[in-house]
N, C-alpha and C positions, 0 to 999 in steps of 0.2 A: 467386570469392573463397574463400578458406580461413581458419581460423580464425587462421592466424599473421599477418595482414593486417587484424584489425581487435583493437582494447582496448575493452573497456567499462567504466566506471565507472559506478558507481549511486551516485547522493549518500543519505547518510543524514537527512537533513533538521536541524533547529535542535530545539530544545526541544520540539518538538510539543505548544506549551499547547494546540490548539484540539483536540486529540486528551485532553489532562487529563481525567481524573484515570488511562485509561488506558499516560500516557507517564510516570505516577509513579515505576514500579521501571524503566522499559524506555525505550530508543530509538524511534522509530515502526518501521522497518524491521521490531525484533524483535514487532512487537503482534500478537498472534494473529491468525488469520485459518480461519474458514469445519470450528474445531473441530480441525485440525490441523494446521493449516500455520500459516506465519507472512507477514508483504508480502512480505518482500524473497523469499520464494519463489519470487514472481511474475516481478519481472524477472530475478533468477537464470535462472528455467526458461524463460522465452522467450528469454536467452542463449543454453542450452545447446542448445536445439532445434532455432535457428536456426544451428548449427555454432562458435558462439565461444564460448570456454572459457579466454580470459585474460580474469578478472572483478575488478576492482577495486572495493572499497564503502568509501567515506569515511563518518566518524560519528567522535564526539566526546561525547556524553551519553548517559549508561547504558548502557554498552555490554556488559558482564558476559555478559545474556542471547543478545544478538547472539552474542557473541565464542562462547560456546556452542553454540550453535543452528549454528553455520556449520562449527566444528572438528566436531561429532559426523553432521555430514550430505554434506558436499560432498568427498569422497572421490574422488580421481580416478587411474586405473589409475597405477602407478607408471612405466612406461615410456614416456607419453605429456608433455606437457607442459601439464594443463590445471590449474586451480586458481582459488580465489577466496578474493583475501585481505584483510582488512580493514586499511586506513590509518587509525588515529583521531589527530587533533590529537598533535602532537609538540612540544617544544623540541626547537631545529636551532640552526646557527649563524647562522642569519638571522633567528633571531624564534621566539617560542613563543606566541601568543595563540591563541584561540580559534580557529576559520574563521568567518570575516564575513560569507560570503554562498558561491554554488553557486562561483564562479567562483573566488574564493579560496581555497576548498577544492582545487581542481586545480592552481590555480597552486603552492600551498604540496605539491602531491605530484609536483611534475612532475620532481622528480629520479629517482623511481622509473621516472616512462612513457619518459623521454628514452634511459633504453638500448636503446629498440626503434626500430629506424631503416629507413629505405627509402622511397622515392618513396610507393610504393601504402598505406600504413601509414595506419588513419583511426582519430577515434576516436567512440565510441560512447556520449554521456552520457547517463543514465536517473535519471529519479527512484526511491527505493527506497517509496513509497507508493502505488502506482496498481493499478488492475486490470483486467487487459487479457489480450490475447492476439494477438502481432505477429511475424511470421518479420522479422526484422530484416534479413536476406537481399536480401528485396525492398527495402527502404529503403536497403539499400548499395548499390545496384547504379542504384537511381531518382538518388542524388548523383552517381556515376560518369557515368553517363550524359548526364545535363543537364551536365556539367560546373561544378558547382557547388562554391561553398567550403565552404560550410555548408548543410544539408539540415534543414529542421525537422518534424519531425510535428504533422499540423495535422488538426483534427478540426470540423465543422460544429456548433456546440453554441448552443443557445439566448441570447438576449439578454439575458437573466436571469440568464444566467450569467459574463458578461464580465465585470465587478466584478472577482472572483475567476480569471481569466489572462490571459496574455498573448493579443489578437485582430491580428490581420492580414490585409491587401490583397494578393493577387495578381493578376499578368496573365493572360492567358490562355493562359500556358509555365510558369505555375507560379512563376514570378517574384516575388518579396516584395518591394514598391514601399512599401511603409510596414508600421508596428509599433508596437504600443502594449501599456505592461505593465499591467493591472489598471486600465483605464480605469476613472472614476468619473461623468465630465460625461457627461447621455445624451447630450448633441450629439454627444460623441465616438463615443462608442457606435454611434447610428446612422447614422456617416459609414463606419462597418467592416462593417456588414449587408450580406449578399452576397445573386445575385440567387436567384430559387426556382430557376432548375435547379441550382442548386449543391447543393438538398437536394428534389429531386424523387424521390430515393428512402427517406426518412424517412417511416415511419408517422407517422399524424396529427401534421403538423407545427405548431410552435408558432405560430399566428398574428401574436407579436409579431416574429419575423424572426428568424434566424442570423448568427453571426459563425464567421469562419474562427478558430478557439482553437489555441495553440499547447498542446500536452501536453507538453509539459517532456523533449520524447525529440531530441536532438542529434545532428547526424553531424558531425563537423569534419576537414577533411584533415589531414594531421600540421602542416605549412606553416604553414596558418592559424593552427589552437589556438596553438602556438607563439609565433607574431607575437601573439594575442591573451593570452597570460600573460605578455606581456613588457609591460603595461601593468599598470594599480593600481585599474580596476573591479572592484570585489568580487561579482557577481552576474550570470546568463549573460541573464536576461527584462530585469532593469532596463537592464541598462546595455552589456553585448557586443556583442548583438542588435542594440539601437536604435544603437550606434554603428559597426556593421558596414557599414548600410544606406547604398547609393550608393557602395562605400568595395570590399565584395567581391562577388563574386555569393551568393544566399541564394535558396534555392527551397523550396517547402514541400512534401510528401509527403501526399499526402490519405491518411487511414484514417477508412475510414465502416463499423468495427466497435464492438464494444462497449467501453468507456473509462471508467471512476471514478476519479478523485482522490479519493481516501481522505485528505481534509483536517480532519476534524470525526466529532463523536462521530455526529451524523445518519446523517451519508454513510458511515461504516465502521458503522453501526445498519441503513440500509435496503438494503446492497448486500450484506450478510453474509444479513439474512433470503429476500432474492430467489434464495437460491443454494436455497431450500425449492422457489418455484414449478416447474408441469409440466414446464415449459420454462422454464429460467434464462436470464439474459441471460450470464451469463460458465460456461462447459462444462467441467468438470472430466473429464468424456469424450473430449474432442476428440480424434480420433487424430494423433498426430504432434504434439499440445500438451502433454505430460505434466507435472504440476507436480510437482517434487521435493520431498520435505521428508524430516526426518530418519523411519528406519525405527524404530517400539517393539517390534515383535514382541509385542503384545499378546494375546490373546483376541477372538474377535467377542463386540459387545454382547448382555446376557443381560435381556429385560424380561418380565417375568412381570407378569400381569391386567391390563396396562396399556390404553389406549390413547390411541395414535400417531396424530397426522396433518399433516402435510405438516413432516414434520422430516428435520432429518439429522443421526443418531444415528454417533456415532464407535465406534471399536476401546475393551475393556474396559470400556465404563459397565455399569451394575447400575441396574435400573430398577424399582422395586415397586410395582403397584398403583398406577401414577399416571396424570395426564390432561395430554397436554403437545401443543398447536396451535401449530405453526410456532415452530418452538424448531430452533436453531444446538446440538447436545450435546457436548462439546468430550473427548478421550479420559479413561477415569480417572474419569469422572464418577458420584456417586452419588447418587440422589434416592428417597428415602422414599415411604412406602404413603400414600396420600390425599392428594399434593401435586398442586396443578392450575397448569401453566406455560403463558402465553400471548405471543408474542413477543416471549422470549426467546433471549439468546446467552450459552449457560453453554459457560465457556471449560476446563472440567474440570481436572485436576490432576496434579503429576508423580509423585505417588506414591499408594498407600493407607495407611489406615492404621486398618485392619481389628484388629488387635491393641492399639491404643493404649487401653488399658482405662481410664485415666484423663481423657483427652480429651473434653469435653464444650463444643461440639456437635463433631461429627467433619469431616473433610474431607467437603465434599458437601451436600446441602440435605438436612434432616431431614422427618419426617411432619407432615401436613396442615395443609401449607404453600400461599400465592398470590399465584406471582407472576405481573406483568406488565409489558409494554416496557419490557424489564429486560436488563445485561450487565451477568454474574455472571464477576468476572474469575479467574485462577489459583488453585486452595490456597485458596476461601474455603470458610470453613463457616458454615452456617445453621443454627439449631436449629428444632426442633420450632413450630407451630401460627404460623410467621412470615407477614406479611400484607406483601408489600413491593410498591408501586407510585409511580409519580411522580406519579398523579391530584392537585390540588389543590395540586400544590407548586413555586414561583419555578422559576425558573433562576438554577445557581449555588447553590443549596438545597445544605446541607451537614450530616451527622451523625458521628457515628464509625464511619467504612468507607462510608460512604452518600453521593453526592454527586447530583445532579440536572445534567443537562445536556442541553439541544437535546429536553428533552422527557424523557428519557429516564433512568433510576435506574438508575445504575450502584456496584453489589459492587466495592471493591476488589480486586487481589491482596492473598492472605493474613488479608482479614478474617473478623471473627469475630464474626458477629450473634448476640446470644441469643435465644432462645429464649422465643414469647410477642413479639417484636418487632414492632408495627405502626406503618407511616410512614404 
């Protein structure tokens, strides 16, 4: 395979209420990630890795940041022909609404994909919110092979967790005999539990049983996609999928690595701090994984009396005399003498502003301050002797710049706590 042989698109997803108050100023795609990167880094760079470099990302809300983030980073030699370009929602002569769901979003750009043509041409659809690490290579080549229309990425994931994606039956070629999106009825549920060698090599496995889950990662031959956007279902899990079934062949692609849907403030809370432990589940090491994000040419971080542990501390923070236990420290970042941080994700800032003589409290958290299970999003500033936590307080808890969610007390972008501030 070569890279002129397959497209990818990465969908930008819908409003990401369940990612709010984070998807406020931003897209999901564009929501920080791990202090300096951003998601859509993620499927981006296991494009690139995997040798394909015609990228397409659909999105439609707040896209500014994105649009940013992508022109200042993804730079591709000029004599080659690689590039990733953003489609947001357009007026055409067929219709301007919104996109309606994954599937309408394609079909509404497929004037773009249509000028790439040839038998062996596939196409390659990714969610732009997940976090993984996949040579997509291998998944081209597992469709080719089985000769299949459509190839799905399917992942063994807990019973607990079916609710929330699409689970599926295969046979024993790998075969998708049935599909079902976001089951609800356990009957259902437990008709899709697969048997234990399917997850015989899962640490402590869940007692309650496994389903085969679809991860929202697509291969579709040129043919197919085609024939399937020449229909009016708006979405590829509800309705492409389940109407494919019996109709083309569809095989699922097992990957039994590491996987997050980054759907909820939780899941983008406890997958950001696991990137602290010895051994993370997702490797920003990996050789031959390298995650791209745009270059700052910053400073390495400077922390004086501090102490640090089990954090990861970004390019140009400024750290004084503070006490910070499993803290995400995001570039740009400033935090004052006697501030004590405890799992926290401070997503730090695009600028300084060391000079702003009248600015009070400044970009950055101010002195002997305490917080915890806390993200402190872009350009907020905190002042002095702040006391911020979600302990004792609903979900859906709201103040100015201060929201509670999934547990968790989340900083605005750009706000501005004063000083003396306890929740």
């Amino acid at each position: 395979m070569t890279r002129h042989n397959v497209i990818s698109i990465i969908m930008g997803g819908g409003r990401g209420t369940r990612l709010y108050p984070l998807t406020k100023y931003r897209c999901k795609p564009a929501v920080p990630l791990a202090g300096k990167y951003r998601l859509v880094d993620i499927p981006i760079s296991n494009c690139i890795n995997s040798g394909y470099d015609h990228i397409y990302l659909l999105s439609q809300f707040n896209t500014a940041s994105l649009h940013k983030h992508i022109q200042q980073t993804y730079k591709f030699d000029s004599f080659g022909q690689g590039f990733v370009d953003i489609l947001a929602a357009e007026q055409t002569d067929s219709g301007g609404s919104w996109y309606q769901g994954t599937a309408d979003a394609v079909r509404k750009n497929m004037h773009h994909f249509e000028r790439y043509q040839g038998e062996n041409l596939y196409y390659l659809i990714l969610s732009g919110d997940q976090l993984y690490q996949m040579d997509f290579t291998k998944m081209i080549n597992a469709h080719i092979e089985s000769g299949a229309d459509i190839t799905i990425a399917a992942k063994p994931m807990p019973r607990s967790e079916a609710p929330n994606l699409g689970v599926m039956k295969v046979d024993q070629d790998l075969n998708i005999v049935e599909f079902a999106e976001k089951p609800k009825d356990p009957a259902v549920i437990d008709s899709f539990l697969v048997s234990p060698s399917v997850i015989s090599d899962i640490k402590n496995p869940d007692p309650a049983g496994y389903c085969m889950a679809s991860m929202g990662i697509y291969v579709f031959s040129r043919k197919i996609l085609e024939e399937a956007m020449g229909g009016s279902e708006m979405d590829f899990g509800k309705e492409v999928i389940p109407g494919m079934l019996g109709k083309k062949k569809l095989s699922a692609y097992v990957f039994n690595g590491y996987w997050e849907d980054i759907g909820t403030i939780r899941s983008f809370f406890d997958a950001n701090l696991a990137l602290t432990d010895d051994v993370p589940p997702f490797d920003f090491y990996k050789k031959g994984q390298t995650v791209y994000t745009h270059s700052r040419f910053l400073p390495g971080a400077r922390i004086f009396g501090s102490r640090v542990e089990r954090c990861d501390i970004s390019d140009g923070c400024l750290i004084r005399n503070a006490t910070l236990e499993r803290c995400i420290v995001g570039v740009r970042s400033i935090i004052g003498e006697g501030t004590y941080m405890k799992n926290v994700i401070m997503m730090g800032a695009d600028m300084y502003d060391f000079h702003s003589h009248n600015k009070t409290p400044r970009l950055g958290i101010g002195r002997n301050c305490h917080i915890e299970n806390a993200i402190i999003d872009k350009n907020a500033s905190i002042g002095d002797n702040c006391w911020l936590s979600p302990d004792g307080k609903p979900d859906k808890w709201e103040s100015d710049g201060l929201y509670v969610r999934d547990g968790i007390l989340i900083v605005t972008k750009t706000a501005v706590i004063p000083a003396n501030t306890h929740t």
